[in-house]
N, C-alpha and C positions, 0 to 999 in steps of 0.2 A: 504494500500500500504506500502510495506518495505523499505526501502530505506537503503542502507550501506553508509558509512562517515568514512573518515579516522577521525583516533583521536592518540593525537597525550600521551605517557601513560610516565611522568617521572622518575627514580629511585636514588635517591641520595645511592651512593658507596663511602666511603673513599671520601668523600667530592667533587667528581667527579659526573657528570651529567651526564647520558646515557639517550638517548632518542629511543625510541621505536615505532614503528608504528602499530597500529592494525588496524582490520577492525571492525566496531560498528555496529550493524544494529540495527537501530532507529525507532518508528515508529511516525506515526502522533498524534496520542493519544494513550493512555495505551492501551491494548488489556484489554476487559471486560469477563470474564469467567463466566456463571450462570451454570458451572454442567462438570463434568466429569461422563461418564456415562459408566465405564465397559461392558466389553460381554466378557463372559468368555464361552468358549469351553469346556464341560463337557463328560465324561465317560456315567452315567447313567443319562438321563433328570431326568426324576420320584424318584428316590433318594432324587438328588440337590434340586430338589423342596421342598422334604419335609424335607430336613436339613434347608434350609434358611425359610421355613413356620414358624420351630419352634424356630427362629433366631428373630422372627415378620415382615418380609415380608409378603406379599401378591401378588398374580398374578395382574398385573394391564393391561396386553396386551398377548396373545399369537400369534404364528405364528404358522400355519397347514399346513400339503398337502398332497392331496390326503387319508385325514384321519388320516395322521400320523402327532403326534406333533412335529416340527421342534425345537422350543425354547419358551422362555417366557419371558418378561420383569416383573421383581418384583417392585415393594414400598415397601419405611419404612419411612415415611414420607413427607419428599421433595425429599431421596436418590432413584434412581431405579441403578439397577443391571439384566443386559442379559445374562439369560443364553442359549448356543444354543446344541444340541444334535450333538457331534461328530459324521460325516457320513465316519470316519473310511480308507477316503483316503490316509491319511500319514499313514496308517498303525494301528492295534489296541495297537503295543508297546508305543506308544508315550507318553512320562512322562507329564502329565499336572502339573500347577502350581510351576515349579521350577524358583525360583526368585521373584518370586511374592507374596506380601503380601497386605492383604484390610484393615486397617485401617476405624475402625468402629466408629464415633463419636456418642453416646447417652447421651440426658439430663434426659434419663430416670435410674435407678438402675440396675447397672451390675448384682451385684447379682443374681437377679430377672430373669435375658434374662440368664445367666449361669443356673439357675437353671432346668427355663423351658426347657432349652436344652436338660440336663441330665436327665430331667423326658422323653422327647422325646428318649430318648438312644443315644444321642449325649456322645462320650466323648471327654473330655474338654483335650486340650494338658497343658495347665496351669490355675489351678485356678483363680478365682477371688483375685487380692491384692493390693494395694496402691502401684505406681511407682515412683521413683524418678522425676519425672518429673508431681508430683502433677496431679495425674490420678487415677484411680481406673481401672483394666486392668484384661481379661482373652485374651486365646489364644485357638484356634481351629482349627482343618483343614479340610476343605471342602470332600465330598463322591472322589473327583476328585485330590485332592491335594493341594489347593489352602489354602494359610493361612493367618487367620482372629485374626483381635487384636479388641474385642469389649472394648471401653473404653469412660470414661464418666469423666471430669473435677474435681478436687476436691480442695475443698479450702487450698488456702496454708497457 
């Protein structure tokens, strides 16, 4: 349950007091988050598929009808990722993934996931290199648009 609460927000100015009211919304306990789970709308299913295969996903669920594949839910771990097969009602111009970036956490070697890419015919929009923010980092863009930062921790 949500609950709003005035609160009351003060700003010292020139040694002056203005008081401010906002509205808070509070909850009873933290909200507990186990998973964000994308579903992305793609161009070509069978593509996506086999960019994110050579990503190290795997198919872990599909959706069918009438013999046609509708979409699939991937794994990479504990992460899954939905992808569903545009049925082209907004029209076939529609730009996918603009604004949109995936943010790839691995404890495994960039390198490694960069390279099997490029052996798959992936190209890579930026190499694999050490980020200022103590990371090891490439950048990719999905069959659809959609762009992916795979990156992995590194010690500072």
């Amino acid at each position: 349950m949500i609950r709003a609460r005035r609160a009351s927000l003060q700003m010292n100015e020139n040694e002056d007091v203005k008081q401010k009211e906002a509205i808070v919304a509070t909850t009873q306990e933290a909200v507990q988050i186990g998973a964000i789970v994308p579903a992305l709308t793609v161009d070509d299913l069978a593509k996506s598929i086999a960019f994110y295969e050579a990503l190290g996903f795997a198919i872990d669920d599909r959706w069918e009808q009438k013999g046609a594949l509708l979409g699939v839910m991937l794994r990479a771990g504990r992460t899954r990722l939905g992808l569903n097969q545009d049925d082209w009602k907004k029209g076939r111009d529609r730009q996918k993934g603009i604004g949109v970036r995936l943010s790839i956490s691995t404890p495994g070697s960039v390198d490694e996931i960069a390279k099997r890419a490029k052996q798959a015919g992936i190209t890579l929009t930026s190499e694999p290199r050490d980020t200022e923010w103590n990371s090891r980092a490439f950048e990719v863009s999905d069959p659809s648009g959609f762009l992916l930062t795979v990156y992995s921790e590194t010690s500072a």
